[in-house]
C-alpha positions as CSV (number, residue, x, y, z in Angstrom):
1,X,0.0,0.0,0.0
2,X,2.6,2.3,0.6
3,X,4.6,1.4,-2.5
4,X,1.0,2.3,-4.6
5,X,1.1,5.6,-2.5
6,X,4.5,6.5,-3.2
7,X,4.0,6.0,-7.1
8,X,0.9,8.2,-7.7
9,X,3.0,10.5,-5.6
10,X,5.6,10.2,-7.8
11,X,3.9,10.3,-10.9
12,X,1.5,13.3,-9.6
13,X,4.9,15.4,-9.0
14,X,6.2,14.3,-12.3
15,X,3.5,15.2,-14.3
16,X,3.2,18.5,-12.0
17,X,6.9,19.3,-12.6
18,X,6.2,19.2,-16.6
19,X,3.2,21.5,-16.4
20,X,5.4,23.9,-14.5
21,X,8.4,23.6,-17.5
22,X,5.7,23.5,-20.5
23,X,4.0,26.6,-18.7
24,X,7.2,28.6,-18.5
25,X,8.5,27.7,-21.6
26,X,4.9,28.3,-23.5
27,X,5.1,31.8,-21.4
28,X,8.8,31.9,-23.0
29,X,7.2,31.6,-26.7
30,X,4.9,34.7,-26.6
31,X,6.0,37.6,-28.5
32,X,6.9,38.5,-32.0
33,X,9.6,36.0,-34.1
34,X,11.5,36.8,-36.8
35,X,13.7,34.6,-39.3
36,X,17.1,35.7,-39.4
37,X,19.1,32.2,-40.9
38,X,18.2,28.5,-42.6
39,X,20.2,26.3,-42.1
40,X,20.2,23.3,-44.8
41,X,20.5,20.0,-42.8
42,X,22.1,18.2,-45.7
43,X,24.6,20.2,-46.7
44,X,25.5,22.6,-43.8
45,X,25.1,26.1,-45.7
46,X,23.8,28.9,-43.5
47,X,21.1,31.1,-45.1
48,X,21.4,34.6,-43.5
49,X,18.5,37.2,-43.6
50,X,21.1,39.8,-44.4
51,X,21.8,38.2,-47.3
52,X,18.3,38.0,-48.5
53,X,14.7,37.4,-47.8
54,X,14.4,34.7,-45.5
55,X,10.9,32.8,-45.7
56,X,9.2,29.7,-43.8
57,X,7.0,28.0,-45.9
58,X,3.8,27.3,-44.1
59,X,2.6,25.3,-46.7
60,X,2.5,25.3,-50.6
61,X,0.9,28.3,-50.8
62,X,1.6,30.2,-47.7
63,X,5.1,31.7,-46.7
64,X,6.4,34.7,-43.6
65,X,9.3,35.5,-42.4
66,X,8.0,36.0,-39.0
67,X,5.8,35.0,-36.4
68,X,3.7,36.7,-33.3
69,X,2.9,34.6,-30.9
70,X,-0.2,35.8,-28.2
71,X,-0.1,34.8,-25.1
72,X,-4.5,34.7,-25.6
73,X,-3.2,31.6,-27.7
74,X,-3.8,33.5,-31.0
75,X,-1.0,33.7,-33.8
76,X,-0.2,35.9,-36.6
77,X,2.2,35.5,-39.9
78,X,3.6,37.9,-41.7
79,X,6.1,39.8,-43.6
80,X,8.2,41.9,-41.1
81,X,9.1,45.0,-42.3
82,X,6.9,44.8,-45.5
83,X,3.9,46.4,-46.9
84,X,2.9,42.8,-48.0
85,X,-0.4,42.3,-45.9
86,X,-0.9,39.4,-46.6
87,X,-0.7,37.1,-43.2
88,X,-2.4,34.2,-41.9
89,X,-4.2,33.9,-38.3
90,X,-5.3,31.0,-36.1
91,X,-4.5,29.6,-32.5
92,X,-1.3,28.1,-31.3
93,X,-0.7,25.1,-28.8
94,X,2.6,24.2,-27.3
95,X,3.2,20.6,-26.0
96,X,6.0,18.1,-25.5
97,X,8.2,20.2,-27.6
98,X,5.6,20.9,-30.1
99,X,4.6,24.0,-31.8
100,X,1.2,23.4,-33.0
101,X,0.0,26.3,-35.0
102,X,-4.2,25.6,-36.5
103,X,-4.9,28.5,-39.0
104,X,-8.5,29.7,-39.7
105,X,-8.3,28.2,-42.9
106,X,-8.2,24.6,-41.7
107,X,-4.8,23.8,-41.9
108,X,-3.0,22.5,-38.7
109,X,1.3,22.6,-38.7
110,X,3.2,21.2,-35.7
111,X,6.7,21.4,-35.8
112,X,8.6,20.4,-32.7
113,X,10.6,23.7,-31.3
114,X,13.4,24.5,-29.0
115,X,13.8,28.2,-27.5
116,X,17.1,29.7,-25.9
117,X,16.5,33.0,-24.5
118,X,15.9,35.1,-27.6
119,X,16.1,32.4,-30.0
120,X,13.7,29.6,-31.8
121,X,14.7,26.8,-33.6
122,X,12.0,24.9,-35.6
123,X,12.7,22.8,-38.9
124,X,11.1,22.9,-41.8
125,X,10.9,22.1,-45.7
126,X,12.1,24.8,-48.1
127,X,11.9,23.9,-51.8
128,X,11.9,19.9,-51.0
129,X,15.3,20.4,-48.8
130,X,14.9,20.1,-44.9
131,X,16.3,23.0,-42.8
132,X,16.4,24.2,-39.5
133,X,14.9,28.0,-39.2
134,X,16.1,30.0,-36.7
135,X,13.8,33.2,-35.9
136,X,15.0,36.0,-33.0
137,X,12.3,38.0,-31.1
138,X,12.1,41.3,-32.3
């Protein structure tokens, strides 16, 4: 009996612990995200924005450069520094190391996501090649 009492002890501090981590670092993830390098995992080569425009293709048909994350749970894409207005809205989960971003339109992206300080890491698929995109928070 007190072996099955010290388990759900256990496992209720576990699973406490990792709301407390996801919490902080979902807290972390709020605020506005722009992509300043690609790298290409096959080759190596480092992308910088300086060099060019820098884009994350959302799907086949939808591409930003940055990101705003609400801490409501709402998200915005979008061109920074542009007079394109063309973005895309929705709501955005984080869990496990997921980003899970579910736009208006129906379409759901999760891309697993690692933050240090003012930095984001998520990888993606640019032109058929996988890459890591690294945004900063502007």
């Amino acid at each position: 009996m007190k072996r099955a009492l010290l388990s759900i002890t256990v496992l209720l501090s576990l699973a406490s612990c990792t709301d407390i981590v996801e919490g902080s670092i979902r807290s972390s993830l709020v605020g506005e995200w722009e992509a300043y390098l690609v790298e290409d995992v096959n080759t190596g080569e480092i992308d910088n924005k300086d060099d060019g425009d820098l884009i994350l293709v959302l799907f086949e048909d939808s591409f930003c450069d940055a990101i705003q994350l609400s801490d409501d749970g709402s998200f915005r894409t979008f061109y920074h520094n542009s007079t394109v207005l063309d973005d895309e809205n929705g709501l955005w989960e984080y869990a496990f190391l997921d980003l899970t971003l579910s736009f208006n339109d129906g379409n759901t992206l999760v891309r697993n996501v690692s933050i240090n300080e003012d930095e984001l890491t998520l990888p993606d698929t640019i032109a058929g090649n996988p890459k890591v995109v690294t945004f900063r928070r502007i």
